[in-house]
N, C-alpha and C positions, 0 to 999 in steps of 0.2 A: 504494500500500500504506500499512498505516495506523502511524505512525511508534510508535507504542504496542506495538507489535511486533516489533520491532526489536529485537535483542538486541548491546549495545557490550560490551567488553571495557574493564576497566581498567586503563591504565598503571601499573604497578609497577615497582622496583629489585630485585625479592625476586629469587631464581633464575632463572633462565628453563628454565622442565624440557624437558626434548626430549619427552614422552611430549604426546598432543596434546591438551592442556588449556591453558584461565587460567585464574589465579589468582584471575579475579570477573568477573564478568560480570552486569550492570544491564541490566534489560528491567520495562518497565512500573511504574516505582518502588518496586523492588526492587533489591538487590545480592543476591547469590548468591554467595559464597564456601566452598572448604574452603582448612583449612590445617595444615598438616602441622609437625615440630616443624625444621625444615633452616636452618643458618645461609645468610652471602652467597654459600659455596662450593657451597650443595646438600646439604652433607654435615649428616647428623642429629645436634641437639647430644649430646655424655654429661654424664651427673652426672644420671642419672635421671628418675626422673616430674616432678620440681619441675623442673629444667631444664628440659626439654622443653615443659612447660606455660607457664610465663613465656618459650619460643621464640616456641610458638604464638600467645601474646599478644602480643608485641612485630612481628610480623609481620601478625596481625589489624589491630590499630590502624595499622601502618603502608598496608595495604590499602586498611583505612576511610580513611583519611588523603589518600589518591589521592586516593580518590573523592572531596571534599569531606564527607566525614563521619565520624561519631567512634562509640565503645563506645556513646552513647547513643542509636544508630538501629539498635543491634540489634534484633532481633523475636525471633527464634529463634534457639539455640545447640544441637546434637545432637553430645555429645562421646562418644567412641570409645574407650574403653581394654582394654589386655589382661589388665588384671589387677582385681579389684572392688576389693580394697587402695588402691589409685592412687584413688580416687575421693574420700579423705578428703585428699589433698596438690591434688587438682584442686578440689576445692569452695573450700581455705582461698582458693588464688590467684585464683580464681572472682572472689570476697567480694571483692578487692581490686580489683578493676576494674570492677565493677559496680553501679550501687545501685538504689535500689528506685525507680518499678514495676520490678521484673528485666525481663531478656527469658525468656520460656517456654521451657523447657528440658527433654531426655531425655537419658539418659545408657544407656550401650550399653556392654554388656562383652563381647567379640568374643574370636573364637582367633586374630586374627593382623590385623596391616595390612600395606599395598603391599610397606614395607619392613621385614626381618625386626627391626632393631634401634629402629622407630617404638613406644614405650607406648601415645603418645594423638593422637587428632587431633579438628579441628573442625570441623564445618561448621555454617554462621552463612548466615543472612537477616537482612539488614537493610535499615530505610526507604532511597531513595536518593533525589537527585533524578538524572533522565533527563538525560547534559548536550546530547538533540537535543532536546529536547521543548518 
């Protein structure tokens, strides 16, 4: 079988969820992530949309980080919120962690996620390298 195909999982420290996902997973050099706003307990930060978004990031990068890469092998970012309000405190911390070319981005305003107390989540593509390839 053709090792290009193959899809690994990346080691993290972040939660370990019982629900049957990871937290990223690299196939054909790419990383594939979502990420949600949950401290080391699992449990979802408070103190709002800004908290929760500088969670999401601080667990993104640390994700990218596993994998031997950073915010600049994003590709694509499609972030989730439940409120369209939330979308001007997500763009500011957006601006902070990213710089230009951006990665290509859509942005979703939804009636709810997994968990009733989550505002915003992310899911992210980004470059990876393969580490069987």
């Amino acid at each position: 079988m053709n090792d290009h195909n193959q899809k690994h999982s990346v080691k993290t420290s972040l939660f370990a969820s019982k629900a049957p996902l990871e937290w990223a997973i690299i196939n054909n050099g790419t990383l594939y992530t979502a990420q949600i706003p949950i401290d080391q307990t699992g449990a979802v930060v408070e103190g709002g949309i800004e908290a929760q978004t500088r969670q999401i990031f601080s667990n993104l990068i640390h994700t990218l980080e596993c994998a031997g890469e950073s915010l600049d092998s994003v590709l694509q970012v499609m972030i989730y919120v439940t409120d369209r309000e939330y979308l001007k405190t997500v763009n500011s911390i957006y601006a902070e962690h990213f710089n230009a070319p951006y990665p290509n981005r859509a942005a979703i305003v939804v009636a709810g996620l997994a968990r009733e107390e989550m505002l915003v989540e992310f899911v992210v593509y980004a470059a990876a390298t393969d580490p069987t390839a």
